[in-house]
LUMZA-589018 format. One line per field, with one value per residue (C-alpha): residue number from 1; chain; x, y, z. Coordinates in nm, 4 decimals. Layout:
REM residues N
n	NUM; ...
chain	A; ...
c1	X; ...
c2	Y; ...
c3	Z; ...
***
This chain:
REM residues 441
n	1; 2; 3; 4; 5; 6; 7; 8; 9; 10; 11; 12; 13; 14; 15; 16; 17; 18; 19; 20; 21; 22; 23; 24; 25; 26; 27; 28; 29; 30; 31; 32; 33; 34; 35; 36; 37; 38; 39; 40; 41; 42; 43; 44; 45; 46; 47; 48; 49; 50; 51; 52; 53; 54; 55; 56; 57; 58; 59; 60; 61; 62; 63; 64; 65; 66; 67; 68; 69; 70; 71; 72; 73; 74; 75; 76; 77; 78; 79; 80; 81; 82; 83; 84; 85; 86; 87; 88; 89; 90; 91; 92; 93; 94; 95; 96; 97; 98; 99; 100; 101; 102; 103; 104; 105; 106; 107; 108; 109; 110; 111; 112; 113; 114; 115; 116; 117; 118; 119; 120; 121; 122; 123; 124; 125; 126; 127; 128; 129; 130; 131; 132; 133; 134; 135; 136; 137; 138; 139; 140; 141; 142; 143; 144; 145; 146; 147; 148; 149; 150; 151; 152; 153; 154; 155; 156; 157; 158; 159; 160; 161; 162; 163; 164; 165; 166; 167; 168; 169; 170; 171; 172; 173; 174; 175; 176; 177; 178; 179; 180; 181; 182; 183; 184; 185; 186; 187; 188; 189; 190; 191; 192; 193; 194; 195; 196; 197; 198; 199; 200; 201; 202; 203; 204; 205; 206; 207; 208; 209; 210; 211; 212; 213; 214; 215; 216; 217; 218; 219; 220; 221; 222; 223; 224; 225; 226; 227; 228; 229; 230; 231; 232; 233; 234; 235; 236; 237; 238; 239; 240; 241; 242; 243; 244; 245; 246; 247; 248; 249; 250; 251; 252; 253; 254; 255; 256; 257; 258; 259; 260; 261; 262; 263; 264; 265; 266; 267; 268; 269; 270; 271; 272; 273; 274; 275; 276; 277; 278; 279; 280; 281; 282; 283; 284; 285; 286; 287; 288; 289; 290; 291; 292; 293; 294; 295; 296; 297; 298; 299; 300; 301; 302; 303; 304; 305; 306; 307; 308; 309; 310; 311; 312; 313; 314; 315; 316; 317; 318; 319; 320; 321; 322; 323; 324; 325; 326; 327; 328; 329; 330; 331; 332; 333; 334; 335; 336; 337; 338; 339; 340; 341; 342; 343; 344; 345; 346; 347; 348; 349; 350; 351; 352; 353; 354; 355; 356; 357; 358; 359; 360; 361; 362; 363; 364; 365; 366; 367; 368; 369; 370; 371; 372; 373; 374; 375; 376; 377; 378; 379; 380; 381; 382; 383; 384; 385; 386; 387; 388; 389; 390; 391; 392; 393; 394; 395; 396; 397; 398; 399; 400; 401; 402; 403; 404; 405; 406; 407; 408; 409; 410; 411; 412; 413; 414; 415; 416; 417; 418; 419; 420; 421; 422; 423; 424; 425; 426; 427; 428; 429; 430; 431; 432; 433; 434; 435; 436; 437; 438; 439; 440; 441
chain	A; A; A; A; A; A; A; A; A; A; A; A; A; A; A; A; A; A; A; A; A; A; A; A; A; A; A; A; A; A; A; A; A; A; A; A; A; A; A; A; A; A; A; A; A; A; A; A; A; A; A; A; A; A; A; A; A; A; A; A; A; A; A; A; A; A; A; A; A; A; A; A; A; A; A; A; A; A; A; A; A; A; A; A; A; A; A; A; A; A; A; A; A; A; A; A; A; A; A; A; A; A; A; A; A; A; A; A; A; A; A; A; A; A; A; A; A; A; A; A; A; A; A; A; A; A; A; A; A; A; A; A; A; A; A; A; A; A; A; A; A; A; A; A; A; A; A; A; A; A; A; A; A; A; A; A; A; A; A; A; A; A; A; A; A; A; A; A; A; A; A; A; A; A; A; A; A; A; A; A; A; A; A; A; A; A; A; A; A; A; A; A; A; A; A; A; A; A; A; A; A; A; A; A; A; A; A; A; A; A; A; A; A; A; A; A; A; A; A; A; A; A; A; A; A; A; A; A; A; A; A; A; A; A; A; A; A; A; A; A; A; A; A; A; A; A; A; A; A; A; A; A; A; A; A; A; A; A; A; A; A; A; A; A; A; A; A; A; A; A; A; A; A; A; A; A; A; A; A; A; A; A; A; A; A; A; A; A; A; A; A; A; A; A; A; A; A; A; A; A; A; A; A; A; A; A; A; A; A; A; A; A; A; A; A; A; A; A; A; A; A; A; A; A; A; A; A; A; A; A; A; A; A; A; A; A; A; A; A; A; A; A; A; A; A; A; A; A; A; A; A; A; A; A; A; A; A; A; A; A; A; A; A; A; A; A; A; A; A; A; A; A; A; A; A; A; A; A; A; A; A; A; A; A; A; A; A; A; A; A; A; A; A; A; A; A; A; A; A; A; A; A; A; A; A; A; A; A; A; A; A; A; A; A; A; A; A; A; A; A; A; A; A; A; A; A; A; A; A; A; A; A; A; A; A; A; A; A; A; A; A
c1	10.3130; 10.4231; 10.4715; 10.8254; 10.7566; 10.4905; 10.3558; 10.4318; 10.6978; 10.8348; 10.5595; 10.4219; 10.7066; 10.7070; 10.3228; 10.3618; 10.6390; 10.3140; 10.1578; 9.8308; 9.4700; 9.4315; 9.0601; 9.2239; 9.4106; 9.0867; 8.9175; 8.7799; 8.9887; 8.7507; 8.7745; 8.6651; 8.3719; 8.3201; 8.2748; 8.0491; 7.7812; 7.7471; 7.6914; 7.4476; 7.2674; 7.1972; 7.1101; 7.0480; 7.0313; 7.3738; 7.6141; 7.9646; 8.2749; 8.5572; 8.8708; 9.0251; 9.3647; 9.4254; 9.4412; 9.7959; 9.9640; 9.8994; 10.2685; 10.1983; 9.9047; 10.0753; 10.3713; 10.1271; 9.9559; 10.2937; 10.4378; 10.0695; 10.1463; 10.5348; 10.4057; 10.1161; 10.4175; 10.6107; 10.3410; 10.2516; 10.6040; 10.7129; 10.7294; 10.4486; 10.1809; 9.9321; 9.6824; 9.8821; 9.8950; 9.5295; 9.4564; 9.7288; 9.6337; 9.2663; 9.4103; 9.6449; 9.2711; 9.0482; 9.3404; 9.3543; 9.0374; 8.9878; 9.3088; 9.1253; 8.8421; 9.1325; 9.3128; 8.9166; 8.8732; 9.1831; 9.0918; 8.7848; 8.9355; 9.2001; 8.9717; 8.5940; 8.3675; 8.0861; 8.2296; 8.5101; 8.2050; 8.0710; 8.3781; 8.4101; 8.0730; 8.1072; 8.4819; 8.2896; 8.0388; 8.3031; 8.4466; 8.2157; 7.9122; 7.5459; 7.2960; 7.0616; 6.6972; 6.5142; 6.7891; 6.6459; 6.2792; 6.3709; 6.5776; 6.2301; 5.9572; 6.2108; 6.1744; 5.8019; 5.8097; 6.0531; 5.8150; 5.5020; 5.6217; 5.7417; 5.3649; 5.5047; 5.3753; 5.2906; 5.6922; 5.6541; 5.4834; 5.6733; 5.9529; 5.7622; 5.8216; 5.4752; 5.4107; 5.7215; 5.6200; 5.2671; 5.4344; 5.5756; 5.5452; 5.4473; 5.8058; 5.7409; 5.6784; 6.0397; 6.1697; 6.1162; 6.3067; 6.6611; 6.8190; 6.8746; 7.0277; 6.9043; 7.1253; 7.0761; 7.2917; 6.9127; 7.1100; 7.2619; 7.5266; 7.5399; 7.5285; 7.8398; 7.9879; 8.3326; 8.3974; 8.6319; 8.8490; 9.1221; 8.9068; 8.7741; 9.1231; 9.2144; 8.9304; 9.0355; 9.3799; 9.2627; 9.0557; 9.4244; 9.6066; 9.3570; 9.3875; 9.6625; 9.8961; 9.7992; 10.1093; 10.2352; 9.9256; 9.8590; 9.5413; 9.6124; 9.4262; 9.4186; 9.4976; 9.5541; 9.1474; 9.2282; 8.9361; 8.5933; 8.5305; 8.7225; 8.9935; 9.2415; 9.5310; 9.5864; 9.9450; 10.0444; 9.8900; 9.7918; 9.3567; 9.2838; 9.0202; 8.9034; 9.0538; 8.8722; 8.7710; 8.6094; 8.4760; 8.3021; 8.1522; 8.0270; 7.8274; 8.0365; 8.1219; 7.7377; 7.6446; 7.9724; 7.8591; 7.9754; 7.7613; 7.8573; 8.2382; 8.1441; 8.0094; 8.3279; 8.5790; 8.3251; 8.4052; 8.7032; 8.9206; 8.7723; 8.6905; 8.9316; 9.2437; 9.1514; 9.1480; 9.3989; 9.6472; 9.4956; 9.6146; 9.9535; 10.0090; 9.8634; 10.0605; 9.9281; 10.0777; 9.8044; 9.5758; 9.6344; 9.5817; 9.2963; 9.1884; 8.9884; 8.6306; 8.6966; 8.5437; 8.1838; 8.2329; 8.4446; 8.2214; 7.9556; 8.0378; 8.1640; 7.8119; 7.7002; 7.9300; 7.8060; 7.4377; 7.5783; 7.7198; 7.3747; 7.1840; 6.9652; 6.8634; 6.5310; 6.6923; 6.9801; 7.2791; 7.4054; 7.0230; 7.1161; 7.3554; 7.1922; 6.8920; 7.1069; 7.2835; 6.9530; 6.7874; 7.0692; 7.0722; 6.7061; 6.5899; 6.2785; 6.2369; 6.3155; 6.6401; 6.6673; 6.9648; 6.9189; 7.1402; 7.3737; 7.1645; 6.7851; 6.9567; 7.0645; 6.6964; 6.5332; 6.7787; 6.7611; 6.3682; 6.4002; 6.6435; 6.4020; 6.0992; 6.2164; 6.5145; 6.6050; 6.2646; 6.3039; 6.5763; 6.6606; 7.0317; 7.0943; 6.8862; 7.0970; 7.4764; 7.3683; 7.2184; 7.5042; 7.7447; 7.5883; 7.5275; 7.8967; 7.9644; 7.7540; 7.8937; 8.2375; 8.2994; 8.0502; 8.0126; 7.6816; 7.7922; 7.9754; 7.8470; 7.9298; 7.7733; 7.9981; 7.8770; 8.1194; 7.9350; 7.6882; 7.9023; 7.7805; 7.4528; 7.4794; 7.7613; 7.5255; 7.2650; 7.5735; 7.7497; 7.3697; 7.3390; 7.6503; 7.5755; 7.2376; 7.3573; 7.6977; 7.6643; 7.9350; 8.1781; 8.2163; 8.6361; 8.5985; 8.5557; 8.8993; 9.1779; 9.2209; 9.0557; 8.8635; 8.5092; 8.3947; 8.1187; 8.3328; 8.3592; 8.6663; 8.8973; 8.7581; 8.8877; 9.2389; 9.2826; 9.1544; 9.4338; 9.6810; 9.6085; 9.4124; 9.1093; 8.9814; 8.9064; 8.4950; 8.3975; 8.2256; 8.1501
c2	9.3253; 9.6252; 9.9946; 10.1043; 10.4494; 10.5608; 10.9596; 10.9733; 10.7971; 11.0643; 11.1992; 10.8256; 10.7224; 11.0407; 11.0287; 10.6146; 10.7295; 10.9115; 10.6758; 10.5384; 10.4260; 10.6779; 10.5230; 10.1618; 10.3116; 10.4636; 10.0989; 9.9649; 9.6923; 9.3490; 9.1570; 9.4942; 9.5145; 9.1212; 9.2319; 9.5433; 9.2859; 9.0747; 9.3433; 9.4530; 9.1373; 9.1345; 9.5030; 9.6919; 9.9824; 9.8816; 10.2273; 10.1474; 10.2834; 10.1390; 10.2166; 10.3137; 10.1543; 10.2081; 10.5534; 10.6594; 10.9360; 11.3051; 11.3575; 11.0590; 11.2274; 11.5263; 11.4163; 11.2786; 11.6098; 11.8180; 11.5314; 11.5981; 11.9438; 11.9501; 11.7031; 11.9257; 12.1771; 11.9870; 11.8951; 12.2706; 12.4173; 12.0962; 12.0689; 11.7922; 11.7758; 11.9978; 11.6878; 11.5287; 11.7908; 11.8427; 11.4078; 11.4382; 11.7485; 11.6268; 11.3262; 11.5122; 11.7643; 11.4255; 11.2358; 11.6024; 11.5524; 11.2475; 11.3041; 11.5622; 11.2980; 11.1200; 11.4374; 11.5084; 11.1822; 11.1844; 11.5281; 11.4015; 11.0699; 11.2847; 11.5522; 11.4192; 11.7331; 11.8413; 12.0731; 11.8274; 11.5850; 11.8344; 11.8797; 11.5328; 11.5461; 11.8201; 11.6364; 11.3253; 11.5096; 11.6833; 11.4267; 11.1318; 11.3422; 11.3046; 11.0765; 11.2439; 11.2508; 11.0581; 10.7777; 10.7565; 10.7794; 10.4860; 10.2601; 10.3728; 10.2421; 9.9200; 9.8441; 9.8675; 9.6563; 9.4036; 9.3993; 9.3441; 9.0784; 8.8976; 8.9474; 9.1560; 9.5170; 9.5803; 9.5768; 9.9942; 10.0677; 9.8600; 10.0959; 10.4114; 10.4815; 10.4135; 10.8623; 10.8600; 10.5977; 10.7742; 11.0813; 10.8874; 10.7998; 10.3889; 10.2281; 10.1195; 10.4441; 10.6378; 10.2838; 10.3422; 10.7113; 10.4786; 10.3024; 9.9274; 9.6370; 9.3098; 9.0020; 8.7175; 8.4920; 8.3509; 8.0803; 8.1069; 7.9013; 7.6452; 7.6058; 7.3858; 7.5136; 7.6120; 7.5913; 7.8122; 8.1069; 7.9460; 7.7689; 8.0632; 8.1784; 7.9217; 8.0142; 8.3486; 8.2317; 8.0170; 8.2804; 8.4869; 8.2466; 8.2428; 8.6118; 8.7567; 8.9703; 8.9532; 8.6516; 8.9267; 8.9265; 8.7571; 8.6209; 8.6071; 8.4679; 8.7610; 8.5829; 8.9062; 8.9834; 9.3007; 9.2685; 9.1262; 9.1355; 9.0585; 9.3316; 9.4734; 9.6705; 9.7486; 9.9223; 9.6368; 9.3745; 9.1910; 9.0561; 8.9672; 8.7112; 8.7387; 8.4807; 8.1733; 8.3756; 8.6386; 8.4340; 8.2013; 8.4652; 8.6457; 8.2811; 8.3357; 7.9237; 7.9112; 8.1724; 8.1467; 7.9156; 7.9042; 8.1268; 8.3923; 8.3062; 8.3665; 8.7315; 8.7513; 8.6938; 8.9409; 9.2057; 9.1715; 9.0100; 9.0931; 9.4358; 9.5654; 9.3797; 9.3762; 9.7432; 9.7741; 9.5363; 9.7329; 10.0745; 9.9654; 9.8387; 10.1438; 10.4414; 10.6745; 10.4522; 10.6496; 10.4468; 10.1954; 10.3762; 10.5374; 10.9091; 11.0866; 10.9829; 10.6583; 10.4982; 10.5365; 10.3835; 10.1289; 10.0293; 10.0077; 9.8256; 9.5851; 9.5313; 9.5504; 9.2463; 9.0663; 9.0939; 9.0126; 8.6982; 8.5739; 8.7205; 8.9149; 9.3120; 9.3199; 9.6055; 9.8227; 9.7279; 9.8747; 9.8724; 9.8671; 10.0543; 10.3256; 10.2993; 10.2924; 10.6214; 10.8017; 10.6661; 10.7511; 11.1055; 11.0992; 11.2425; 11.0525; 11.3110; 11.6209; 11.5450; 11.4577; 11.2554; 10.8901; 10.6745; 10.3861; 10.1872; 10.2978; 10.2213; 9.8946; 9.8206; 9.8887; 9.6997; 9.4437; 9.4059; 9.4559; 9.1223; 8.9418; 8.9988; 9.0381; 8.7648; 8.5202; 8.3907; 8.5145; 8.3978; 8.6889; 8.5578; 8.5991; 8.9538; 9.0703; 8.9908; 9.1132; 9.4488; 9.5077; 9.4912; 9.7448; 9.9897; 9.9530; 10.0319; 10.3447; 10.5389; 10.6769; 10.7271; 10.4773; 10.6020; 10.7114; 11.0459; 11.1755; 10.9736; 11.0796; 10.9077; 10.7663; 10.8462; 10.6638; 10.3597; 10.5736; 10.4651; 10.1401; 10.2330; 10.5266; 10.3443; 10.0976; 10.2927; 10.4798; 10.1452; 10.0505; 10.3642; 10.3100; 9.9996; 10.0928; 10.3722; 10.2365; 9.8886; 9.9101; 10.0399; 9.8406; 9.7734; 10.1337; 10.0410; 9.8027; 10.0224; 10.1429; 10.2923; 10.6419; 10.6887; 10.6676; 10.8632; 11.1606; 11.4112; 11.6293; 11.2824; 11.1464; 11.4669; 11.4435; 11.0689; 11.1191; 11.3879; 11.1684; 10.9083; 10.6612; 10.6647; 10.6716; 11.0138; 10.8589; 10.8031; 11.0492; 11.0842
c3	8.8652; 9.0271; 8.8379; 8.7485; 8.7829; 9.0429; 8.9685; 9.3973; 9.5215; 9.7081; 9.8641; 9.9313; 10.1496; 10.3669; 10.4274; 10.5094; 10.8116; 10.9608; 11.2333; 11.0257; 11.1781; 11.4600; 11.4984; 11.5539; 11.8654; 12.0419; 12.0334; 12.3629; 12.4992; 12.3870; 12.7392; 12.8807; 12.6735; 12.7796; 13.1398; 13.0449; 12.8426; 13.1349; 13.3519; 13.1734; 13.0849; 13.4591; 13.4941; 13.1992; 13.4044; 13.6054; 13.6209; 13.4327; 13.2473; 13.0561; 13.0450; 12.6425; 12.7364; 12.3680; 12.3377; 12.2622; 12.4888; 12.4466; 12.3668; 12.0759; 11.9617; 11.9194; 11.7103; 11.4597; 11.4501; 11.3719; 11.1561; 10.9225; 10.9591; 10.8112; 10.5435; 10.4490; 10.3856; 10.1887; 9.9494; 9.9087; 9.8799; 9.6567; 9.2735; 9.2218; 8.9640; 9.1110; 9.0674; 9.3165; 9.5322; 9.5523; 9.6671; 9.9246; 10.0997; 10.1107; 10.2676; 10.5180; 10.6131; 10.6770; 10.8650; 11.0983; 11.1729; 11.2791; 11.5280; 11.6055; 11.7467; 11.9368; 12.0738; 12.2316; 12.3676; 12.5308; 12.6770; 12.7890; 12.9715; 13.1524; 13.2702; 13.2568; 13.1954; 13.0114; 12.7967; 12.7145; 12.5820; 12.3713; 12.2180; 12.1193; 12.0093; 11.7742; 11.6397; 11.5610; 11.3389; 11.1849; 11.0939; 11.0589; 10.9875; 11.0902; 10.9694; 10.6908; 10.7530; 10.4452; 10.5263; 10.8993; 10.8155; 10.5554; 10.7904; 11.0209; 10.7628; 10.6448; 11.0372; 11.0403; 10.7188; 10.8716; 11.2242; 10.9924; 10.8160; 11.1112; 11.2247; 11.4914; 11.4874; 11.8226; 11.7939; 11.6853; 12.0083; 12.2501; 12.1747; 12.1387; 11.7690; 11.6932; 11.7064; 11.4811; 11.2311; 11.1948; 11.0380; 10.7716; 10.4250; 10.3157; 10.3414; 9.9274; 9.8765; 10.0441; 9.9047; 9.5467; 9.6128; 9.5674; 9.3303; 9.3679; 9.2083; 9.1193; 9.1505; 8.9279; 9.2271; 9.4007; 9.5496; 9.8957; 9.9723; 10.2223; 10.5351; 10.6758; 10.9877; 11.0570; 11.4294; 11.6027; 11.4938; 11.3480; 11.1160; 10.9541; 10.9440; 10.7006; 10.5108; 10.4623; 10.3924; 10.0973; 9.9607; 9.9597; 9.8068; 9.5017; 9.4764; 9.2475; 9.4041; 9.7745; 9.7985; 10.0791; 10.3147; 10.6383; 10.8155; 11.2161; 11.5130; 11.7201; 12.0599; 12.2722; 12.2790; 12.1294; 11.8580; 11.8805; 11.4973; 11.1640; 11.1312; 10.8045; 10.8536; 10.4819; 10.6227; 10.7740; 10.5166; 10.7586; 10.8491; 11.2265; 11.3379; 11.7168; 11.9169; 12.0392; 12.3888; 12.1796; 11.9158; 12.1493; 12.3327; 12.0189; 11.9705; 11.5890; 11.5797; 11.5768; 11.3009; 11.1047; 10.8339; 10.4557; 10.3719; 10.6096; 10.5344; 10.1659; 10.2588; 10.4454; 10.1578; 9.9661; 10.2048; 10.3883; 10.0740; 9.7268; 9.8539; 10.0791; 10.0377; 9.6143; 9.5684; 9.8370; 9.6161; 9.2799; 9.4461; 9.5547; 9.1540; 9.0059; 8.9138; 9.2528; 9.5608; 9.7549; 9.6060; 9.8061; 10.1185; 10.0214; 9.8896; 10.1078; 10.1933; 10.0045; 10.3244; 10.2445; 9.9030; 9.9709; 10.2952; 10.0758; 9.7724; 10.0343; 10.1963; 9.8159; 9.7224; 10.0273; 9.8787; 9.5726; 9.7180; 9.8375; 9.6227; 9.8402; 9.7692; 9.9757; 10.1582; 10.1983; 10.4064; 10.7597; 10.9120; 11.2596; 11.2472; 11.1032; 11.3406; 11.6669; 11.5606; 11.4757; 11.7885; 12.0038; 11.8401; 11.9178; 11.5627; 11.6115; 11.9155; 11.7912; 11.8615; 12.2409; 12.3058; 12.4300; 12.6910; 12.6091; 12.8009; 12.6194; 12.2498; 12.4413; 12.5699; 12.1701; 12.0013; 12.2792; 12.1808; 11.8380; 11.7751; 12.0141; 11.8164; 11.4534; 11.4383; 11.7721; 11.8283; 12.1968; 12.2767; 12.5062; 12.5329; 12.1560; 12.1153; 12.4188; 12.2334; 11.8934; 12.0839; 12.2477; 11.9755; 11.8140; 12.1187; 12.2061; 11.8659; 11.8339; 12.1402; 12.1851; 12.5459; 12.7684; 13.0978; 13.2391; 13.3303; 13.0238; 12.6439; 12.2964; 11.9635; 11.7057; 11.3844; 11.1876; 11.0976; 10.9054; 10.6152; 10.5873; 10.5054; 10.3166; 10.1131; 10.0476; 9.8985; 9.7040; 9.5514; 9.4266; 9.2363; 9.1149; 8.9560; 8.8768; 8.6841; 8.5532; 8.5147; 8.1951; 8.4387; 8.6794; 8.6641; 8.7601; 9.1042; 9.1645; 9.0389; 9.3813; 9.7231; 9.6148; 9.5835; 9.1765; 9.2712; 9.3855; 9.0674; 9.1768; 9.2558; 8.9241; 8.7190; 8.8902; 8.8401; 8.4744; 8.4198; 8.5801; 8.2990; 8.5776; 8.4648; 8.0921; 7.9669; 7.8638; 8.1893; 8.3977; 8.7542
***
């Protein structure tokens, strides 16, 4: 049921005329990162570039930066509750700089340089931050853990960690520094396989049509190879699957059995499209959108509801990623920078040992995926690392605090897309009559 009287109507519909997802048009074309991983899997040291056909125009770019500017105006000059005020101008200074990241890359596509990189370097930790150093040296010490238990420890020094790893604490020891739930789910489900993409399209679309109030959304094979994993445009209300080309490729109608489709629907629908739908019906519209820095939350109660689902909390969510960031900004070596193609080779030997059995074809995909994740602009000559799937882990460990801490508050966490966690956003939803006046962030 939707709200007859919304505290931001007004302001709402101007900031929705503002072109969303600026990080959705910087993505890497997905048949051009096809091309790249079989290059690669013939010559991990082969030269390369790819073209970001996505990236909008400079003139395009720039509109979105002046429209964020006039709206910024009007929510200053106007005569709304100064609560109000305070959520959208957050959002307007976080959605600046991220265009910021795009306006850089651009820069640096039209007129390669070195001190065009470094300025996209420095945009991406401004916006996306940098990873923190007791969450490397854990995802470090779960990775010795994980190589040890796979009887595999010679794993450390085949990728030169083993230095690293020696000035560390005992992984149960910088393990027992966090907070973590335990699920009472021990049953996984099974293991049935669901074949191609449009299959687990219908299996998204039945897990919508069991949710309450999402009768407007859309699942979509994506047949234009413009993604190479599950997508939601909460704007658009719409959830892409890769199409058939990319989903074969990934190997995903192997390794997309129930239970992976039942982490999906824990992620993608009773995560993101619930609080998305819980937003929209709540009286702050922007909820639905998302207050600033919801992302790391909302990432990681996702990844959280995932464990949930399976009923596994041996370790923290968003491993890889975390480790190909941190190895790529070389913290393990007093920060020296590594190559897309020496993140590639690690990860590469890390899946082989710890989870394909050797199967070198396998360990290859899964390694790239990640490395073309973590950097920006992949080219030899000029790389930048992208920092924004930090989130994931770090989200994670938040969402398990959370819990661990606030277990009698969990409908907290579905009346819309902000961060419960976040004490400034809880105050000025609590004095817009959101959130109950007895809970504290």
């Amino acid at each position: 049921m939707l709200v007859s009287n919304y505290l931001d109507s007004e302001l709402f519909d101007l900031y929705q005329c503002i072109k969303p997802g600026i990080m959705k048009l910087i993505r890497v074309d997905a048949l051009s990162l096809l091309k790249l991983e079989e290059n690669l899997k013939l010559n991990s040291d082969v030269d390369f570039t790819l073209s970001y056909a996505n990236v909008e125009s400079l003139t395009t770019l720039h509109k979105i930066t002046n429209d964020l500017s006039e709206f910024k105006s009007v929510v200053e000059r106007g005569p709304f509750d100064i609560n109000i005020k305070k959520l959208y101008l957050q959002k307007v200074k976080e959605r600046l700089s991220e265009l910021n990241v795009a306006l850089s890359l651009h820069r640096l596509i039209k007129t390669p340089s070195i001190e065009s990189a470094q300025q996209l370097q420095l945009n991406i930790n401004s916006a996306f931050g940098l990873p923190e150093k007791k969450i490397f040296e854990l995802t470090i010490s779960e990775l010795v853990s994980r190589a040890e238990e796979r009887d595999t420890p010679s794993l450390i020094d085949d990728i030169g960690l083993r230095g690293y790893v020696k000035s560390l604490d005992s992984y149960k020891y910088i393990s027992s520094q966090y907070s973590r739930s335990v699920f009472s789910n021990t049953h996984s489900p099974s293991s049935d396989r669901y074949g191609n993409a449009e299959s687990v399209a219908v299996a998204l679309r039945e897990a919508l049509s069991n949710f309450d109030g999402a009768d407007d959304w859309r699942v979509r094979v994506d047949t234009r190879a413009r993604f190479n994993h599950v997508t939601v445009f909460g704007a658009k209300k719409i959830i892409f699957v890769p199409g058939d080309i990319i989903f074969d490729n990934n190997g995903m109608n192997n390794a997309m059995s129930h239970r992976k489709i039942c982490k999906l629907v824990a992620h993608e629908i009773h995560t993101h499209v619930q609080r998305a739908v819980a937003g929209f019906n709540s009286p702050l519209k922007l909820l639905s959108v998302g207050l600033s820095g919801y992302k790391v939350f909302e990432e990681g109660l996702a990844t959280y509801r995932e464990q949930e689902v399976v009923g596994d909390n041996r370790y923290f969510a968003g491993f890889q990623s975390y480790l190909a960031i941190g190895l790529a900004l070389g913290l393990d070596r007093g920060g020296k920078y590594r190559l897309f193609t020496d993140v590639y080779k690690i990860l590469t030997k890390i899946n082989e040992s710890l989870y394909f059995n050797n199967n070198i074809s396998a360990a290859k995909h899964i390694a790239f995926k990640r490395t073309s994740r973590t950097f920006i602009s992949q080219s030899n000559t000029f790389q930048c690392i992208n920092t924004r799937d930090l989130i994931y882990r770090q989200g994670n460990i938040r969402a398990h605090d959370f819990f661990v801490n606030r277990q009698n508050r969990r409908d907290i966490t579905d009346i819309g897309k902000f961060d419960p966690i976040n004490h400034e956003q809880v105050v000025c939803l609590q004095r817009l009559g959101i959130i109950p006046q007895d809970y504290g962030a």
